[in-house]
C-alpha positions in Angstrom: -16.3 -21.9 3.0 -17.6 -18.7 2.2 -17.3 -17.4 -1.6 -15.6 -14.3 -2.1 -18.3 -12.7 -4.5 -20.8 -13.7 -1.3 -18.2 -11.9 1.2 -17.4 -8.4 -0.8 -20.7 -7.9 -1.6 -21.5 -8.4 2.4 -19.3 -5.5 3.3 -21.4 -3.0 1.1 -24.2 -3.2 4.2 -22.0 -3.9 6.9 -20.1 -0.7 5.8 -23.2 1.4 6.4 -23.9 -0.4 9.5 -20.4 0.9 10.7 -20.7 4.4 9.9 -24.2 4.2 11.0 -23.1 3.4 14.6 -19.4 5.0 14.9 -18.1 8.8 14.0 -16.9 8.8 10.8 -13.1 8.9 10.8 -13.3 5.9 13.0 -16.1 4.6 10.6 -13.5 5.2 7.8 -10.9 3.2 9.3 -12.8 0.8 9.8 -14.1 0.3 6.5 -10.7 0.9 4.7 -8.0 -0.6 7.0 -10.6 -3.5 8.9 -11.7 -4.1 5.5 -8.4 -4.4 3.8 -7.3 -7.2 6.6 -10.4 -9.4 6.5 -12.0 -9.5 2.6 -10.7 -11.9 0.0 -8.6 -10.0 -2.6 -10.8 -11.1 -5.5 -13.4 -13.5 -7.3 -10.6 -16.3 -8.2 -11.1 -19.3 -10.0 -11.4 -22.1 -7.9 -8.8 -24.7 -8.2 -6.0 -22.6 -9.9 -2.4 -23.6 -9.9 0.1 -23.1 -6.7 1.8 -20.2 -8.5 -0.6 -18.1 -11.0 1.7 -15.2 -11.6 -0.5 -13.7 -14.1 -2.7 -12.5 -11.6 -2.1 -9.0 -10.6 -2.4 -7.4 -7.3 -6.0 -5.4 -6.5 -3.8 -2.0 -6.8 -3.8 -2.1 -10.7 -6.7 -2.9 -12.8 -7.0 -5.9 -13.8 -9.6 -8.8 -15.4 -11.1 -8.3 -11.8 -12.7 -5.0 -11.6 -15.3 -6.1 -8.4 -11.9 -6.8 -5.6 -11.9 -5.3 -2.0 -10.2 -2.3 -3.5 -13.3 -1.3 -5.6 -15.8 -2.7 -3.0 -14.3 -0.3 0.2 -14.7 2.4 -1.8 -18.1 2.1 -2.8 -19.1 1.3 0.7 -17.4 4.5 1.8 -18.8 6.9 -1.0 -22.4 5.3 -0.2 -22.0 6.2 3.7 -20.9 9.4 3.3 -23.3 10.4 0.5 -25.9 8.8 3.1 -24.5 10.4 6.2 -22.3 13.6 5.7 -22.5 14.7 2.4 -21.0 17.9 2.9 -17.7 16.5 2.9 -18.0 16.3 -1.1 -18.5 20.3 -0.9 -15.6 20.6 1.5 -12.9 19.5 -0.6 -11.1 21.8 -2.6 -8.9 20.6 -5.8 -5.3 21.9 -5.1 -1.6 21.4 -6.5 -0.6 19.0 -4.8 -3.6 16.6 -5.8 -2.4 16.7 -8.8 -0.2 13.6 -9.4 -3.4 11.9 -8.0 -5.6 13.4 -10.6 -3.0 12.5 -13.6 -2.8 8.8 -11.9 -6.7 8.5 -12.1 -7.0 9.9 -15.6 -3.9 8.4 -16.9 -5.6 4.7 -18.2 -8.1 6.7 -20.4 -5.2 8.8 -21.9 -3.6 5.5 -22.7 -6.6 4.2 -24.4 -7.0 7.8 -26.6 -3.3 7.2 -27.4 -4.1 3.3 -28.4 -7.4 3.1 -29.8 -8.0 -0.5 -29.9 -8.1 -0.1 -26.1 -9.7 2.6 -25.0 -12.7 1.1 -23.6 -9.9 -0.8 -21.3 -8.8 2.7 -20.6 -12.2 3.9 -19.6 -12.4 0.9 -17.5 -9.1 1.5 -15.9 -9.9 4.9 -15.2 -12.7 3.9 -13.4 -10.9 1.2 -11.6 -8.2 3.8 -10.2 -10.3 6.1 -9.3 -12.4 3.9 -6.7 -9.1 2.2 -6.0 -6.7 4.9 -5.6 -8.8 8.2 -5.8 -11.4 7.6 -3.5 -9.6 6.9 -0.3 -7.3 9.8 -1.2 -10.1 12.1 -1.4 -11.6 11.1 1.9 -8.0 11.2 3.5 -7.7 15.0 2.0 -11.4 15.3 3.7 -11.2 13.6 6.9 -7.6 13.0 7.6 -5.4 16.6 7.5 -5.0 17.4 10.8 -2.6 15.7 13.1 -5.5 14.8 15.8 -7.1 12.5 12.5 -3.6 11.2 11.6 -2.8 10.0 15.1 -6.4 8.0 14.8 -5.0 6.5 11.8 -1.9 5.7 13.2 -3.5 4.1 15.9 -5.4 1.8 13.8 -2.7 0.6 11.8 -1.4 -0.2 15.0 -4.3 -2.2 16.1 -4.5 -3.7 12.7 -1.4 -5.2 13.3 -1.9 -6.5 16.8 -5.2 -8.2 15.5 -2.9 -10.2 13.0 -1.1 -11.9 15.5 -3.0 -14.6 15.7 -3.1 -14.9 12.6 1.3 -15.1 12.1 1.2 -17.3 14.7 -1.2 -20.0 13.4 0.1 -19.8 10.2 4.2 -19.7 10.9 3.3 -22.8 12.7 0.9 -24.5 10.1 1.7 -22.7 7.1 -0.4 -20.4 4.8 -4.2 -22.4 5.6 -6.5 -19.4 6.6 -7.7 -17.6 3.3 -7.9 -21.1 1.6 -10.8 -22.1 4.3 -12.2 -19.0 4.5 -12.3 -18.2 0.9 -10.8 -20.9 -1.2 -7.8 -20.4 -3.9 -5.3 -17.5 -3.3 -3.4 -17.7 -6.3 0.1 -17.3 -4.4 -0.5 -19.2 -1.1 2.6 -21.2 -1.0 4.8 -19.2 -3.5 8.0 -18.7 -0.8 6.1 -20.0 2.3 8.6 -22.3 3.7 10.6 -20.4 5.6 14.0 -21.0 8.4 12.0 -21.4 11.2 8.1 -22.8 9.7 5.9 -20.8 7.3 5.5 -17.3 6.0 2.8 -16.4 7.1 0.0 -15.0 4.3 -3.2 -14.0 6.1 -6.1 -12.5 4.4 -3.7 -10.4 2.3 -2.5 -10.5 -1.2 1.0 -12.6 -0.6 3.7 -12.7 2.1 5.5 -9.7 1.2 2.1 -7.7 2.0 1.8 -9.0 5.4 5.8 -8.6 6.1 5.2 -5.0 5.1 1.5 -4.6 6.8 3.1 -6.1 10.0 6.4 -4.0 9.4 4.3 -0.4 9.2 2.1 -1.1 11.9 5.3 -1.8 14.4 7.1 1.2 13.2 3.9 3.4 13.9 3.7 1.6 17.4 7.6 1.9 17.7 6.4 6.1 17.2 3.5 5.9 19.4 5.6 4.1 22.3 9.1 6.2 21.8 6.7 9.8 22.0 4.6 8.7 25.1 1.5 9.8 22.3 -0.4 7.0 23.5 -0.8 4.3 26.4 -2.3 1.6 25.8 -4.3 -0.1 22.3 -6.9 -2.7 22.0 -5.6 -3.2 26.3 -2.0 -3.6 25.7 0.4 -1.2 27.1 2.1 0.4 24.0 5.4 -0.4 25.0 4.6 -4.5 25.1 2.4 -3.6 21.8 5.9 -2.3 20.4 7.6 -5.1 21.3 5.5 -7.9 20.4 4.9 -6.3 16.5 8.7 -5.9 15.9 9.3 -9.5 17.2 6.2 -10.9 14.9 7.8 -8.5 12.0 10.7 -10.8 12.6 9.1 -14.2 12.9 7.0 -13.5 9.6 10.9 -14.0 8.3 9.8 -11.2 4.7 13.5 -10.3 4.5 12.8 -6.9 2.6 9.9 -5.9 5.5 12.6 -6.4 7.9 15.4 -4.5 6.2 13.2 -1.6 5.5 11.8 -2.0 9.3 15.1 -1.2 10.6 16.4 1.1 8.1 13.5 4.1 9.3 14.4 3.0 12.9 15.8 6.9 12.8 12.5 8.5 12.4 11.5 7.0 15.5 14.4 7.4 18.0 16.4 10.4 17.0 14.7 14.0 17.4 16.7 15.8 15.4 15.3 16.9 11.8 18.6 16.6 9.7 19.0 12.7 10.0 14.7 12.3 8.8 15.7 14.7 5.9 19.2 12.9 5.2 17.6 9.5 4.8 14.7 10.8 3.1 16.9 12.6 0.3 18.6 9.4 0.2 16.2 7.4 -0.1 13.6 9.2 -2.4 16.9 9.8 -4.8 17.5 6.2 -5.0 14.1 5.2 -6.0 14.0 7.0 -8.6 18.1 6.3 -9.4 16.5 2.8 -9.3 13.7 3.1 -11.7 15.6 5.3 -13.7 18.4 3.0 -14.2 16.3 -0.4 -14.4 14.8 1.9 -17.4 18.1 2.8 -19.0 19.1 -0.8 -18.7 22.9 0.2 -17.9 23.7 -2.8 -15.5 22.0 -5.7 -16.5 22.3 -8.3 -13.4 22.1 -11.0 -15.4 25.3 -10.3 -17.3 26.6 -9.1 -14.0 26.1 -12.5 -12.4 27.7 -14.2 -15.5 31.0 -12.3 -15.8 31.7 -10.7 -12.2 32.8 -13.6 -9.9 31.6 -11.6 -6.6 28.6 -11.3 -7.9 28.3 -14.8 -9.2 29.2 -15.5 -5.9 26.7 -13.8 -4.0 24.4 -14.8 -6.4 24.9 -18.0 -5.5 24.9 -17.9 -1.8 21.4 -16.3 -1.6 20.4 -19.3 -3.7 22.1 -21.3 -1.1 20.2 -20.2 1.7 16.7 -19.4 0.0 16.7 -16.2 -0.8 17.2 -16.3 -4.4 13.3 -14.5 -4.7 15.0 -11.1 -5.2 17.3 -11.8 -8.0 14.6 -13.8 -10.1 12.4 -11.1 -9.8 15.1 -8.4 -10.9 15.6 -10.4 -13.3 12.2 -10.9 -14.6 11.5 -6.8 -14.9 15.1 -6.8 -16.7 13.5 -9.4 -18.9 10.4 -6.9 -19.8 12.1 -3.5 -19.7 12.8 -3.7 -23.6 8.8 -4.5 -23.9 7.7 -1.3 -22.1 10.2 1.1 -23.5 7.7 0.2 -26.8 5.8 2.4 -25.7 7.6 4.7 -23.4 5.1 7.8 -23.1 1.7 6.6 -22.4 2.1 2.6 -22.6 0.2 0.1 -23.9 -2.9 0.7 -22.3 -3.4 -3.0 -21.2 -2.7 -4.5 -17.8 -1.9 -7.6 -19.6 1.2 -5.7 -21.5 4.2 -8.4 -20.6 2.2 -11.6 -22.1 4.2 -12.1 -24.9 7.5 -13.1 -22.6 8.5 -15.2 -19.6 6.6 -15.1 -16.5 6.0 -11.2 -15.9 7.4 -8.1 -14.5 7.1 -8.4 -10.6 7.4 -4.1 -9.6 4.6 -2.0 -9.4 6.7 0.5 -10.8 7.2 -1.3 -14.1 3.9 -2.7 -14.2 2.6 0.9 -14.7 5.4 1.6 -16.8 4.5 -0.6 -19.4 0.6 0.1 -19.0 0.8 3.9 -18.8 4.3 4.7 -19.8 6.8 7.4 -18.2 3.3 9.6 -17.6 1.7 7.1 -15.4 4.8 6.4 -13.6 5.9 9.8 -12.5 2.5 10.2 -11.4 2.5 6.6 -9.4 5.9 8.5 -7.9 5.2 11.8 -7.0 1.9 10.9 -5.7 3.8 8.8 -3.2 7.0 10.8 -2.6 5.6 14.5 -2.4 3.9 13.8 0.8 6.9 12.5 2.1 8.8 15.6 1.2 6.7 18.0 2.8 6.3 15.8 5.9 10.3 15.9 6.4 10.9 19.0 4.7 8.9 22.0 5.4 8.6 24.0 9.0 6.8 22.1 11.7 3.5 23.6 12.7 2.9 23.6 16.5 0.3 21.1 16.8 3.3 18.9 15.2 5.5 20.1 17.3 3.5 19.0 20.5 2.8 16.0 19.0 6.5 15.4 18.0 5.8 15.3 14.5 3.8 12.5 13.6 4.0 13.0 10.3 7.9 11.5 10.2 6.6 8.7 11.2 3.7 8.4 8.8 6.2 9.5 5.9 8.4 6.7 6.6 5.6 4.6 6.4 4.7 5.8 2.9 8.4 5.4 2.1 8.2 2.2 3.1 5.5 1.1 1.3 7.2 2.8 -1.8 10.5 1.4 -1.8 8.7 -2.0 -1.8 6.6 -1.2 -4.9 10.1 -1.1 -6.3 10.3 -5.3 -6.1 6.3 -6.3 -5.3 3.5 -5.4 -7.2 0.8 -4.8 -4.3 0.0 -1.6 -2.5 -1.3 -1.4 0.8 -3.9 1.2 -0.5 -5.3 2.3 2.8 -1.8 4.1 3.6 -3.7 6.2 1.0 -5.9 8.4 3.7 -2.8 9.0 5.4 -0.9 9.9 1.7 -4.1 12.1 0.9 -4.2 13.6 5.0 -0.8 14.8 4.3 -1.2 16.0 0.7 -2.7 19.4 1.7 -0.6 22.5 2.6 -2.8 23.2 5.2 -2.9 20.1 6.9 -0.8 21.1 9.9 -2.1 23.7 11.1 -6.0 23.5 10.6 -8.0 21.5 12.3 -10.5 19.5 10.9 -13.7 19.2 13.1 -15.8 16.0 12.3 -17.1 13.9 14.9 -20.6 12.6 14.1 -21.7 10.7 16.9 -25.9 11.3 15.7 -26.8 10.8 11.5 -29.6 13.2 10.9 -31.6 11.9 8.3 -30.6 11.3 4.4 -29.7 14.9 3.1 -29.4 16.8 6.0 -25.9 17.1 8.0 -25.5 18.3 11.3 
């Protein structure tokens, strides 16, 4: 068994190894999306109960500060300051980074707001800024053209192909391969046993991760296969590569990775630009409908389930057939909403903001709610959604055009990743070089020409 403290601090060197011997876009995938599929999430206690829900995901900060989050960022900011570090010069602050800035600066204004924890401010400042700001920057340095973003897609794709092995074992045996690896992952069997065997876990945070990491990568591949943009990855003909992923996606039985799976099945198979920008309005309007409302508190489910005998009803039947995870966690942020709307502008300032009820809110959205208030979650949103927008929204440049808009497929993606941050509280953060690639108003149209195959030496680029 290898300790996790023993395994992220590894990476730091193997990282500069990688962009040492590969150009550095591919050495940034590497780092970010190889790294986000193999490290341990965090230093755990060993020996920790089946169901710690106390412990947060990596994306917020947390009693854990050194997690992969943290650690693939400092790996990356070492290699580039070693290797290209003109790219910090390159990078120019624009209006559309700012949600990203406000989410990275947002714990410190919560800690100026609540005194007695602004040196957890500082710290979470810190925190978001390796987590969240860092692969942004790099995707707004190395990732804006759609040349960059169809590497990235293709790596998501191989990603998932390279989990296969992975669902398969463990739908078979159940969740085993982090515990040998690492030792205790604090939500290895929580909802494991599925209809047909396990829920499969991985190396990732929980289930629902993996349904959606599997979910993205066979909707990229279902892109890459339907627009002929690429034949074959890691040997497999893209069309089999399509195939197998969605029927994996399926096996891994995460009901909300599937439903989401087949609801951007549009942005794949259907050319024209009015059905992309129909379910995007849609969909961007009811995330925020949903946060808004959940907020507001004007349907509480719980009462609903009481009094309305369909819902009891149906209530009751996803009970019945094991799928009663999405109403328990509904009902936990219901249980917390009146906690966070304390402090509704900046929050609390502490991660740790719901310990005074049951269990603990389950949504990333209301997990920075009640840290940073209705600041830090607008920022959470727009830094997710604007992208998005502008992928769907805006005219199409004519490397997008040739390349059949990519970036639909990316922003569903994104989308994807967003609605689920609505029920889960863990963040794919890697999506974030795509999320900071399309951030830029110029990202369509200019090219971005970085292909280091030779380093020069420390302080000189070529």
């Amino acid at each position: 068994m290898l300790h996790p403290w023993l395994a992220l601090s590894a990476w730091i060197p193997v990282s500069l190894y990688v962009f040492l011997r590969y150009p550095v876009r591919k050495a940034m995938l590497i780092n970010f999306v190889g790294g986000w599929a193999i490290l341990p999430s965090a230093c755990y206690p060993a020996g920790g109960p089946d169901f710690a829900y106390w412990i947060l995901s990596v994306s917020l900060p947390s009693e854990y500060f050194f997690t992969k989050a943290t650690v693939l960022s400092i790996a990356a900011l070492l290699a580039v300051l070693l290797y290209d570090r003109s790219a910090y010069r390159r990078f120019e602050l624009t209006f559309w980074d700012l949600p990203m800035v406000l989410w990275c600066l947002v714990p410190a204004l919560s800690g100026i707001a609540n005194p007695e924890v602004l040196s957890e401010g500082i710290r979470g400042t810190i925190y978001q800024c390796l987590a969240w700001g860092t692969p942004y920057f790099f995707g707004r340095v190395y990732f804006s053209d759609t040349d960059s973003l169809r590497l990235a897609a293709k790596a998501f794709v191989t990603a998932g192909l390279a989990y296969i092995p992975v669902c398969a074992l463990e739908i078979a045996a159940g969740p085993q391969l982090y515990a040998h690896i690492y030792g205790y992952q604090p939500y290895r069997w929580v909802g494991a046993v599925r209809y047909m065997g396990y829920r499969p876990i991985g190396l990732l945070e929980n289930g629902n991760q993996l349904g959606i990491w599997m979910a993205t990568s066979a909707l990229i591949a279902g892109w890459l296969w339907r627009r002929r943009s690429v034949d074959r990855v890691l040997g497999l003909p893209i069309g089999w590569a399509t195939l197998i992923l969605f029927a994996t996606t399926l096996l891994c039985q995460s009901g909300g990775s599937i439903l989401l799976l087949v609801c951007f099945l549009p942005f794949i198979f259907v050319s024209q630009r009015y059905l992309p920008r129909v379910i995007t309005v849609v969909m961007v309007l009811g995330i925020l409908s949903f946060a808004g409302l959940r907020l507001a508190n004007v349907v509480s489910l719980r009462s609903l389930v009481h009094r309305n005998a369909a819902a009891h009803t149906t209530a009751y039947f996803l009970k019945k057939i094991g799928r009663g995870s999405l109403g328990w966690r509904l009902e936990q942020d219901e249980r917390h909403v009146g906690v966070a709307l304390g402090r509704p502008v900046l929050g609390s300032g502490e991660w740790d903001w719901w310990r005074s009820g049951p269990a603990r809110p389950w949504g990333l959205w209301l997990l920075s709610f009640g840290m940073y208030g209705i600041v830090g979650l607008l920022s959470l949103e727009f830094l997710q959604l604007l992208p998005v927008g502008r992928a769907v929204w805006f005219p199409l440049a004519r490397s997008d055009i040739q390349a059949f808009n990519l970036r639909h497929a990316l922003a569903a993606a994104i989308l994807m990743s967003a609605i689920d941050n609505l029920l889960n509280g863990a963040m794919i953060l890697p999506l974030l070089l795509v999320i900071g690639g399309m951030s830029t108003w110029t990202s369509a149209t200019v090219s971005v020409p970085i292909e280091i195959q030779e380093h020069a030496p420390v302080g000189v680029t070529s």
